[in-house]
DSSP file (Angstrom, degrees, kcal/mol; ACC not computed):
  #  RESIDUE AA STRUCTURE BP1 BP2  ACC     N-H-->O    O-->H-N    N-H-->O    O-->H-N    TCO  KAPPA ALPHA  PHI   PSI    X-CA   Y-CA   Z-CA
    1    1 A X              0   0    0      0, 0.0     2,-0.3     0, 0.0    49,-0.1   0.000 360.0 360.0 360.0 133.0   65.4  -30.6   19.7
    2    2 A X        -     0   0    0      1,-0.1     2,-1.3    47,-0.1    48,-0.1  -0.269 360.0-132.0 -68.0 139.0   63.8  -28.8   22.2
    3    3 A X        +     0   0    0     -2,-0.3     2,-0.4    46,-0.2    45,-0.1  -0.705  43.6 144.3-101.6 124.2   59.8  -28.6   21.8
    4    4 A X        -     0   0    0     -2,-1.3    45,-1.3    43,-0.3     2,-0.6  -0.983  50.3-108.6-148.6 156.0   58.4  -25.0   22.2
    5    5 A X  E     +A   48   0A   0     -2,-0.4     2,-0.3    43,-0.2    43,-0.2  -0.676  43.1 179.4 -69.0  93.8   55.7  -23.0   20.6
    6    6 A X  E     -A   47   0A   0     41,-0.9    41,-0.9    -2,-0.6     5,-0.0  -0.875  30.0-101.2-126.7 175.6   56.8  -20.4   18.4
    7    7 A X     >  -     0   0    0     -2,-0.3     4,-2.4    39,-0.1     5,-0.2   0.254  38.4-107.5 -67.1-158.5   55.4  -17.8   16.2
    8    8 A X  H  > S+     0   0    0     37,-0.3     4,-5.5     3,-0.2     5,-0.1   0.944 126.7  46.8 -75.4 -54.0   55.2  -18.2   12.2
    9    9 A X  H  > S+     0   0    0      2,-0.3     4,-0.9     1,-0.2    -1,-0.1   0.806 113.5  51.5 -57.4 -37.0   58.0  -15.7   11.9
   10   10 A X  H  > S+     0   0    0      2,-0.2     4,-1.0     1,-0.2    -1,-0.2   0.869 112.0  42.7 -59.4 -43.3   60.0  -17.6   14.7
   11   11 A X  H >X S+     0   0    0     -4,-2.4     3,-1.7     1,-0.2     4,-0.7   0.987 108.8  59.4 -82.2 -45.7   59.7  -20.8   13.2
   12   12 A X  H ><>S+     0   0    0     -4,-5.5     5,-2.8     1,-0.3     3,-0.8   0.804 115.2  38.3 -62.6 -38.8   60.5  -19.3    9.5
   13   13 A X  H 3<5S+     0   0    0     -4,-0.9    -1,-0.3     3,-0.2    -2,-0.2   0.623 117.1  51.0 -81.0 -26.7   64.0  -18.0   10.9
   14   14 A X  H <<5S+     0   0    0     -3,-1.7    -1,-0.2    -4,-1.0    -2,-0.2   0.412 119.2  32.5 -96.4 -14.6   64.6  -21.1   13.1
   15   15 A X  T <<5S-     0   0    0     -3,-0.8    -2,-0.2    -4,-0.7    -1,-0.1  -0.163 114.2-117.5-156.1  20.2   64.0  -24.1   10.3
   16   16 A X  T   5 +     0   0    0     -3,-0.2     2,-0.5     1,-0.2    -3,-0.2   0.805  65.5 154.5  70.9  42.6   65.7  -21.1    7.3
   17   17 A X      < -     0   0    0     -5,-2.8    -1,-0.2    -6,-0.2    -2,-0.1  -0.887  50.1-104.5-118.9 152.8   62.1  -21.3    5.7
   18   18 A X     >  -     0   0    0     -2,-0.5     4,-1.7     1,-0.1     3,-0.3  -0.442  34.6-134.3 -73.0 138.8   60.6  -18.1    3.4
   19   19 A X  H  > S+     0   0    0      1,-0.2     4,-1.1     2,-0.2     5,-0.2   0.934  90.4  43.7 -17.9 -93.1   58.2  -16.4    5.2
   20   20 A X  H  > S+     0   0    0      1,-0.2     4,-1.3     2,-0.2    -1,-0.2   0.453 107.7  63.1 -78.6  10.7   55.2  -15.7    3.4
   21   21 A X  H  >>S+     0   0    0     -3,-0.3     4,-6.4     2,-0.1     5,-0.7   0.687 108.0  44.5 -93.0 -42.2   55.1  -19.3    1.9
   22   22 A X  H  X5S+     0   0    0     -4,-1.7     4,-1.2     1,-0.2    -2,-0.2   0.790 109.6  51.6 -78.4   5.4   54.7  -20.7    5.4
   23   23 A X  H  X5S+     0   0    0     -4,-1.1     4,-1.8     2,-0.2    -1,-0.2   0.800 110.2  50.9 -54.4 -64.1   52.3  -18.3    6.4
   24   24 A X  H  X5S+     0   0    0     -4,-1.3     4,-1.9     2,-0.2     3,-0.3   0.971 107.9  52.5 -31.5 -52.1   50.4  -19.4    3.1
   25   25 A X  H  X>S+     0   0    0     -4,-6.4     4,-1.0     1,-0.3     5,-0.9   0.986 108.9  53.7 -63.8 -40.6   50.8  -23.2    4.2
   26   26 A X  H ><<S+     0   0    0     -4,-1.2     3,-2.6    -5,-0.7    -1,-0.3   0.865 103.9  53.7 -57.7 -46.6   49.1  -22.1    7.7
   27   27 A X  H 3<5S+     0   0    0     -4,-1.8    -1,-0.3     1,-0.3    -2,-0.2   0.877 118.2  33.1 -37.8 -68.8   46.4  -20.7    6.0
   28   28 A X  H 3<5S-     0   0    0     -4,-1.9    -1,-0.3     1,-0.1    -2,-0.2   0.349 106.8-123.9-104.2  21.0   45.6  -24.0    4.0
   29   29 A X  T <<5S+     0   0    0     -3,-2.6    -3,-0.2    -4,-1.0    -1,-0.1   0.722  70.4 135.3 118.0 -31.5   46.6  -25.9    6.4
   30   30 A X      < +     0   0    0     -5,-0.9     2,-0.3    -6,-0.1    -1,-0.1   0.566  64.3  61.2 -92.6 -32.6   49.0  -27.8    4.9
   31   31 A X  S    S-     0   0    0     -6,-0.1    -2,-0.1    -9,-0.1    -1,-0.1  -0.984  95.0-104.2-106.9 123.1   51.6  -27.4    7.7
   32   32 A X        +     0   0    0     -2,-0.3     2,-0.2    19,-0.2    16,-0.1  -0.054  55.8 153.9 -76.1 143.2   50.8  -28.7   11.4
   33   33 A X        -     0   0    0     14,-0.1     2,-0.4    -4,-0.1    14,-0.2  -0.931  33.9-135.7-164.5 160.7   49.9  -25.5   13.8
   34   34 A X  E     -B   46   0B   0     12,-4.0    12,-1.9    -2,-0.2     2,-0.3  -0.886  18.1-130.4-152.8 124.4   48.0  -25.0   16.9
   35   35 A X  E     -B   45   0B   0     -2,-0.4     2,-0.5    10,-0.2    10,-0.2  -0.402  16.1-154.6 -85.2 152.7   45.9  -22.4   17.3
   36   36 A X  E     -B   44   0B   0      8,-4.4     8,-1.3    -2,-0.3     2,-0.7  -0.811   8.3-169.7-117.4 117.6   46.3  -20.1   20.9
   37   37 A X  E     -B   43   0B   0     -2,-0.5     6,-0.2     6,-0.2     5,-0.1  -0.814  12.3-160.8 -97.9 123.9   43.0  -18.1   22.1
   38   38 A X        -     0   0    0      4,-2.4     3,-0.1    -2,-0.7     5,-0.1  -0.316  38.8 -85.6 -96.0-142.1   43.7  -15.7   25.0
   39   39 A X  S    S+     0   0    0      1,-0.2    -1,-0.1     2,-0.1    -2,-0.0   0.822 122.2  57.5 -89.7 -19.1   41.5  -14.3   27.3
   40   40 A X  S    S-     0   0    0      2,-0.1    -1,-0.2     1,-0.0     3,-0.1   0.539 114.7-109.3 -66.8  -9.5   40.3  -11.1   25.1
   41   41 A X  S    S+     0   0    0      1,-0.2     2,-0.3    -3,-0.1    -3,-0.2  -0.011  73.9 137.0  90.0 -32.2   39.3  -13.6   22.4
   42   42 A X        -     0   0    0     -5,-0.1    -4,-2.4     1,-0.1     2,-0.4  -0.076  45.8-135.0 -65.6 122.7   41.8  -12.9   20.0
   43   43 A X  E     -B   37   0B   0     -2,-0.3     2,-0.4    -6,-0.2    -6,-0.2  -0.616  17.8-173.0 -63.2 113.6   43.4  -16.0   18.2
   44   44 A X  E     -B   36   0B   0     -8,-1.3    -8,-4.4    -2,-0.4     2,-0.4  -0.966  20.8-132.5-119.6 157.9   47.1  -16.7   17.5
   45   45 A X  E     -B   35   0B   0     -2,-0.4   -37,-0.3   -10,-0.2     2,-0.2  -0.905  25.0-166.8-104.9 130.7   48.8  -19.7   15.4
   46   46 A X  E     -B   34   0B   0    -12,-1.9   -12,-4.0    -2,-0.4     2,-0.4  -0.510  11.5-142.1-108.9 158.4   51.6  -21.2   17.3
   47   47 A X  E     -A    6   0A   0    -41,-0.9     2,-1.3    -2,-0.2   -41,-0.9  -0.921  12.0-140.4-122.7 102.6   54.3  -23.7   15.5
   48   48 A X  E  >  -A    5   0A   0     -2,-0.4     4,-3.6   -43,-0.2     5,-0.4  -0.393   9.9-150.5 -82.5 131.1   55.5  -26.7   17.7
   49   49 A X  H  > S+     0   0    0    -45,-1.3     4,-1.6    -2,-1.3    -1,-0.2   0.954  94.4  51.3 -68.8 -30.9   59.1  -26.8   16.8
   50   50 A X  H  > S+     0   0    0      1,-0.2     4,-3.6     3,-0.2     5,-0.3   0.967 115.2  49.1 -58.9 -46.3   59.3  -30.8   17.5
   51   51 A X  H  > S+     0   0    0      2,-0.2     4,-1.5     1,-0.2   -19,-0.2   0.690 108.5  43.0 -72.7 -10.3   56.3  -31.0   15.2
   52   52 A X  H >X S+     0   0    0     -4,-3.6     4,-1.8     2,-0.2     3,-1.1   0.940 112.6  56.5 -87.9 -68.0   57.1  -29.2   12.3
   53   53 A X  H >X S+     0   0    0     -4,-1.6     4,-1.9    -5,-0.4     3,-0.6   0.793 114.3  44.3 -31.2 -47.7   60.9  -30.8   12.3
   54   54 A X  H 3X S+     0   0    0     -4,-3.6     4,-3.2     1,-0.3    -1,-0.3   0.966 113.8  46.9 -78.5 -38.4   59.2  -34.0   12.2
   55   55 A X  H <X S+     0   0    0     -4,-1.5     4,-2.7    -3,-1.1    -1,-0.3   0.898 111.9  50.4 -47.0 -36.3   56.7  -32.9    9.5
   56   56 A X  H <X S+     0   0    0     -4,-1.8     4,-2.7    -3,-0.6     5,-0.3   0.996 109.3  53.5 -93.4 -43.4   59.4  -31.5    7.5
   57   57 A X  H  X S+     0   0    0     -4,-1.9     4,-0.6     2,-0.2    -1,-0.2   0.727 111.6  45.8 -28.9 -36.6   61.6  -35.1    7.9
   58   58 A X  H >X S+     0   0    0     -4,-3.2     4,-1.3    -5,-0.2     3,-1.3   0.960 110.5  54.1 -88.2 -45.3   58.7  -37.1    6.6
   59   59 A X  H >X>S+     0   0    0     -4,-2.7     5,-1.8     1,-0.2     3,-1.4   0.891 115.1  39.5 -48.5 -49.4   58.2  -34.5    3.7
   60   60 A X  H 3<5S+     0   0    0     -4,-2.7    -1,-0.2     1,-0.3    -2,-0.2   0.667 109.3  59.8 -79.9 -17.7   61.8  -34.8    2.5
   61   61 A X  H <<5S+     0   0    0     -3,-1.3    -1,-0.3    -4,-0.6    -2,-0.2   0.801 118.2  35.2 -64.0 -39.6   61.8  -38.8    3.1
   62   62 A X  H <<5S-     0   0    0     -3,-1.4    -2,-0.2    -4,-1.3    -1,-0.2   0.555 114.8-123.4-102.8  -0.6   59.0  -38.7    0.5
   63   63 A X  T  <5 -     0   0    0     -4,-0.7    -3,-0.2    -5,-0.2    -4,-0.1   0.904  46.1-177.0  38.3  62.6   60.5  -35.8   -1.4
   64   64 A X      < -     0   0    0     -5,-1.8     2,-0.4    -6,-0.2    -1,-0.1  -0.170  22.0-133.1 -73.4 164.1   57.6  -34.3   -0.9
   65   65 A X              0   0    0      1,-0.1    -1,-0.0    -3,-0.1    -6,-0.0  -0.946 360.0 360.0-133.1 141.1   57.0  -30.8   -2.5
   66   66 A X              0   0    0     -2,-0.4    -1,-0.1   -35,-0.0   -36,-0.1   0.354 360.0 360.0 -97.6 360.0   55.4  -27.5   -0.3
């Protein structure tokens, strides 16, 4: 898999996952994210698409629950 930075809404469409629950998990946290500052100050949360696949491989190896 290629690794790129996408938004919350990119990655929910790209890894078939409901929306406003992974939005929740960024919020607590729960799901690995990296947050982007530009140069106005304003903050966005980016998804690394290798890291979440791998996150989401070890949850289901451990039949983990989200």
């Amino acid at each position: 898999m290629d690794t790129r930075l996408v938004s919350i809404k990119e990655a929910s469409k790209k890894f078939n996952f409901p929306l406003q629950k992974l939005y929740r998990a960024v919020e607590e946290r729960k799901v690995p994210f990296i947050e982007i500052e530009n140069l106005s100050g304003t903050k966005s949360k980016k998804i690394n698409t290798k890291t979440f696949a791998e996150w989401l491989d070890k949850l289901s190896e451990e039949n983990g629950t989200i």
